[in-house]
N, C-alpha and C positions, 0 to 999 in steps of 0.2 A: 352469666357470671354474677356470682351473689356481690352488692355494693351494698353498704353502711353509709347514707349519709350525712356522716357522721364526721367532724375535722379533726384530726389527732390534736392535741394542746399545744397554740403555738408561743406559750411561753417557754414550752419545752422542745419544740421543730429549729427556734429561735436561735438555739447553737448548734445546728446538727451542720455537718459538713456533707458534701454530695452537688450533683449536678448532671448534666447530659451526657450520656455515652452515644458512640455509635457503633456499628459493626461495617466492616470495612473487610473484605475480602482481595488478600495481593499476590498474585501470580507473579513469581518473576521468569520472565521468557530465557533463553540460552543464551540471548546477544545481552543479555544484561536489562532491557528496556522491561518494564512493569503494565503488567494490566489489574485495575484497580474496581472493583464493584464493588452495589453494597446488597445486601436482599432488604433492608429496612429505610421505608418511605421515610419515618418519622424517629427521630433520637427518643432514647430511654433515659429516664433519669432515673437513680442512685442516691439512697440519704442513709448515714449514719443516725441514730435516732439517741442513740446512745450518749452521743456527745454532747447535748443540751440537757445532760441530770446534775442539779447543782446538791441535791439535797434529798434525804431518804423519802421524807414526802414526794417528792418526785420520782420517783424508783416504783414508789406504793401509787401514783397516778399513771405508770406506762404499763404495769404489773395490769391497772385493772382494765386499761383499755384494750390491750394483749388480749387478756382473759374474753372478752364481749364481744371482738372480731372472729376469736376463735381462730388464734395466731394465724397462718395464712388464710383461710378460708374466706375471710369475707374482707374485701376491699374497704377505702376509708379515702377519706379527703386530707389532703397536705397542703401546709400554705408550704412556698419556699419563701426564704425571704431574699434572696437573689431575685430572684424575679416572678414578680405576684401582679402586677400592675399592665394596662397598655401603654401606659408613658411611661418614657425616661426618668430614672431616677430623681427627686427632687421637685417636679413636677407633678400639677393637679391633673385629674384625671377627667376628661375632655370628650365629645360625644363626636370629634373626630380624630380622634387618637387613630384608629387603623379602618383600611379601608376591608370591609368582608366581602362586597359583591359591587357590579352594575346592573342593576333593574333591566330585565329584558319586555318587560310589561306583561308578563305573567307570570314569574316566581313569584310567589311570596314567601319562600323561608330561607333566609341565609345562617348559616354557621358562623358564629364568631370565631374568628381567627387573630394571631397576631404576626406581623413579618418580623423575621431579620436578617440583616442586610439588604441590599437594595438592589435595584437592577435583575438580570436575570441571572442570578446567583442566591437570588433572597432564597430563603427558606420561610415558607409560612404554616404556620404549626397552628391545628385544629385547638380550639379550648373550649373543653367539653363541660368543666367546673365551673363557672359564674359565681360568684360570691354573690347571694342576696341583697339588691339592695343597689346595688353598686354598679349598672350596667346603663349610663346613657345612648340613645342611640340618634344619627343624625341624616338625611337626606338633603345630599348635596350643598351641604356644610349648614343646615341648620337643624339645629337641635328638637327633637322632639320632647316633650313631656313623658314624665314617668307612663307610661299606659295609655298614649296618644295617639291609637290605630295600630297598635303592635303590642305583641306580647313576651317574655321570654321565658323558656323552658331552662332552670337553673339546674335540673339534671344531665342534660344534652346540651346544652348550650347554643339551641337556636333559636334566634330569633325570624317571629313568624307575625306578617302586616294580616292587616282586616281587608282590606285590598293590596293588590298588587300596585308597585311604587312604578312611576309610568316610565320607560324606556330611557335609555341613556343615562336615569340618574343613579348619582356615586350613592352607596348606602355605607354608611361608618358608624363604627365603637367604641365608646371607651369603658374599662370594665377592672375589675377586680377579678382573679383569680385562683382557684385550688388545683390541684393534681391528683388525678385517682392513683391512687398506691394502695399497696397489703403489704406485711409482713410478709421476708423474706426468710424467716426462718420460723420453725415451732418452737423453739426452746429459748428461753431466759435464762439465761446464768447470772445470777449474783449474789455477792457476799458482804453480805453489811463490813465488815472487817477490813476488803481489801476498798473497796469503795468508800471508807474514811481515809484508805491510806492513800486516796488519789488512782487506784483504780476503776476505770470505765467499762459497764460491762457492753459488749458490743450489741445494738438492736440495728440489723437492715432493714432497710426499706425501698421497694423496688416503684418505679410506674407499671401501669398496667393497662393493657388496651381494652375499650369499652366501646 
C-alpha cells in the first residue's frame, strides 16, 4: 500500500471531529437471547477533516494536500488530538508510560503499543506512527537514553535492542503518536460563496491498515 509520510496540517486535524468505530456483528436467536461477534481485532478510526477550515487559505492548504496524495491513493499521517500521547491527558510523557513486552532473553524487537482499560478486558492497540523525536524507552522502570542500545523504526513503530534485554525484564514507552489514514473520498466540493456563509464542505478521512 502506497504511504506519504507525510502529516496532514494539524492546525487544521485541530477541529476535525471523528474517532474509533467498530464492527460488531448481532444475531438475535428465537428465544430473544443475542449472539454478538466482531471480524475486526483492531477499531477504525473516522475524521471529518473538513470541520477544522476556518478560512480560504485553509481550503487552498487541504485542496493541495488532496492534490499530492492523489485523493485516496496514497496514505498520510494524522495527529488526532483526542488522543496522540501515551499518557493521560495533562501529563508529561514518560519512558514508562505503557508496558510493550517482557524480555524473554532473545527478542529484541518489540512493537509499541498503548492499553486501554485494564485487566483482561484491556484492549491494546498496535502504534505503527511514532512521531520523531518523541519516543523514550525504559527497562524495568529505568529510562534509557535517546539511542542507548536500541533503536526505533518511526515508520513501523518498532523498537529494536543491540542486544537482547535479559529475561524477565518489563521493557516500556512513552511516545508521541500519528495515525496512518487516506482520503475517504476523491472529490472536493467547494464554493467559496457558501463557505463565507458558514458552509463546511465535508472532507473524510478514514484509518487504514499497514
Amino acid at each position: 500500500m502506497s504511504f506519504h509520510d507525510v502529516r496532514f496540517p494539524t492546525d487544521l486535524s485541530f477541529g476535525a471531529i471523528g474517532g474509533p468505530e467498530r464492527r460488531t456483528e448481532i444475531v438475535t436467536l428465537a428465544n430473544g437471547f443475542e449472539e454478538r461477534n466482531t471480524p475486526w481485532a483492531h477499531s477504525r478510526r473516522r475524521f471529518d477533516a473538513g470541520l477544522g477550515l476556518r478560512s480560504l487559505e485553509d481550503i487552498e492548504k487541504v485542496i493541495a494536500f488532496f492534490e499530492a496524495r492523489r485523493g485516496q491513493l496514497h496514505g498520510f499521517r494524522w495527529k488526532d488530538w483526542s488522543d496522540f500521547r501515551s499518557c493521560p491527558a495533562g501529563s508529561e510523557i514518560a519512558s514508562d508510560d505503557q508496558q510493550i513486552g517482557i524480555a524473554d532473553g532473545t527478542t529484541r524487537e518489540f512493537q509499541l503499543t498503548k492499553a486501554y482499560g485494564e485487566g483482561d478486558a484491556a484492549y491494546v492497540r498496535p502504534i505503527q506512527k511514532p512521531v520523531a523525536g518523541s519516543v523514550r524507552i525504559g527497562i524495568d522502570g529505568e529510562r534509557l537514553e535517546v539511542g542507548e542500545g536500541h533503536s526505533v523504526d518511526f515508520e513501523t513503530g518498532r523498537v529494536l535492542f543491540d542486544a537482547a534485554p535479559k529475561a524477565g525484564a518489563k521493557i516500556t514507552a512513552g511516545f508521541e503518536f500519528d495515525i496512518p489514514v487516506r482520503f475517504d473520498t476523491d472529490r472536493i466540493a467547494t464554493s467559496i460563496a457558501t463557505f463565507q456563509a458558514g458552509e463546511i464542505p465535508d472532507i473524510p478521512v478514514v484509518e487504514v491498515r499497514i
